[in-house]
C-alpha positions in Angstrom: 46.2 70.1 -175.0 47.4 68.0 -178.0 44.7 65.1 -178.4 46.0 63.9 -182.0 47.5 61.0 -180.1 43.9 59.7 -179.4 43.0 57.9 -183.0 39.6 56.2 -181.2 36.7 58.5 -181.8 34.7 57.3 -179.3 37.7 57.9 -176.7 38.3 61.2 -177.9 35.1 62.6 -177.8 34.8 60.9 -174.0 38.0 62.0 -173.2 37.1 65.8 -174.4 33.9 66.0 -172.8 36.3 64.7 -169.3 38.6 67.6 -169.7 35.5 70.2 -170.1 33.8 69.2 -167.5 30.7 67.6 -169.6 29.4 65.1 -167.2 26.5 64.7 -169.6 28.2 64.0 -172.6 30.8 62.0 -170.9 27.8 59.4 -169.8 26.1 59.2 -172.6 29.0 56.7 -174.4 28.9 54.6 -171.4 26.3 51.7 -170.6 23.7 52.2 -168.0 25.4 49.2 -165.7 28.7 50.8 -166.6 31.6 49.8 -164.2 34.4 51.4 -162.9 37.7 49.8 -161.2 40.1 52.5 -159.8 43.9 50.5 -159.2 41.7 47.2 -159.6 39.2 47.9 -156.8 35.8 48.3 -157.8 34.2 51.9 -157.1 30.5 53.6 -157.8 31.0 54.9 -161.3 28.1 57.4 -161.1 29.3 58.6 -157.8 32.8 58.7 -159.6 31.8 60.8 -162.3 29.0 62.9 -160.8 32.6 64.1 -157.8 35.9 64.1 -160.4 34.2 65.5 -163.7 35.2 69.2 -163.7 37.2 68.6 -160.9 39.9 66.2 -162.4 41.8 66.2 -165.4 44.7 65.2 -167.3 47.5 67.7 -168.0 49.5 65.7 -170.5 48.6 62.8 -172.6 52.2 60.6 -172.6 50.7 57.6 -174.2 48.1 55.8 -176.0 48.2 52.4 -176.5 45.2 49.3 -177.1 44.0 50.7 -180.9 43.6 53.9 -178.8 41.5 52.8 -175.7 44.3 53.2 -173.4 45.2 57.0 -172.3 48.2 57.3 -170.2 49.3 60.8 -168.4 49.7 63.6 -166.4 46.9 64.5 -163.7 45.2 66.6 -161.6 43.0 66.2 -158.7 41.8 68.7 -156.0 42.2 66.5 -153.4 44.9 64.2 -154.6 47.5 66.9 -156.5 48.8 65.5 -159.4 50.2 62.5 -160.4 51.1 60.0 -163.6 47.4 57.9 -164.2 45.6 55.7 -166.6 42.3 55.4 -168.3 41.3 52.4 -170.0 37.8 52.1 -171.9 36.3 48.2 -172.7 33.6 48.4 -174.7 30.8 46.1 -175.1 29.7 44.4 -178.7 27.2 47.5 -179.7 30.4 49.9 -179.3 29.1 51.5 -175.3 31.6 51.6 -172.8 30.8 49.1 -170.3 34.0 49.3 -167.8 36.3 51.9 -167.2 39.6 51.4 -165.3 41.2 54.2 -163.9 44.6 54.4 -161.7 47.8 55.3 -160.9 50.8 54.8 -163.7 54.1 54.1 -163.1 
């Protein structure tokens, strides 16, 4: 997949270790207390990563948008098929990801 769209570093390298599968690397940019709101409900973000890394991915990357914190695209899920979705990273003032929305795009 073409990830020259993502020009945040940080968002890359998360978004790479998402697509491989690397659970541990895809932590270790995110705060301890990290939270996760999936279409604006709030969800267990460990539980979410520990079930959907190496299960889900993106297929496309359509957009990026927010100096590069925003990844809009393709998806797929086991249980869900596949489907146009959204990630969006906030960081916190040391440069950790400390919320991370996720959900469907229209």
């Amino acid at each position: 997949m073409d990830t020259s769209k993502l020009t945040n570093n940080t968002v890359k390298t998360v978004f790479e270790a998402w697509q491989k599968g690397d659970n541990q690397t895809f932590l270790s940019y995110f705060t301890t207390d990290a939270k996760l709101y999936d279409d604006g409900n709030p969800r267990d973000f460990q539980k979410f990563v520990k079930d959907a890394c190496g299960h889900e991915r993106f297929t496309s990357i359509d957009k990026v948008e927010n100096d590069g914190k925003e990844i809009f695209g393709n998806f797929h899920t086991e249980s869900w098929g596949d489907f146009r979705t959204y990630f969006k990273f906030h960081f916190d003032a040391d440069g950790k990801i400390s919320r991370l929305d996720i959900g469907q795009a229209n």
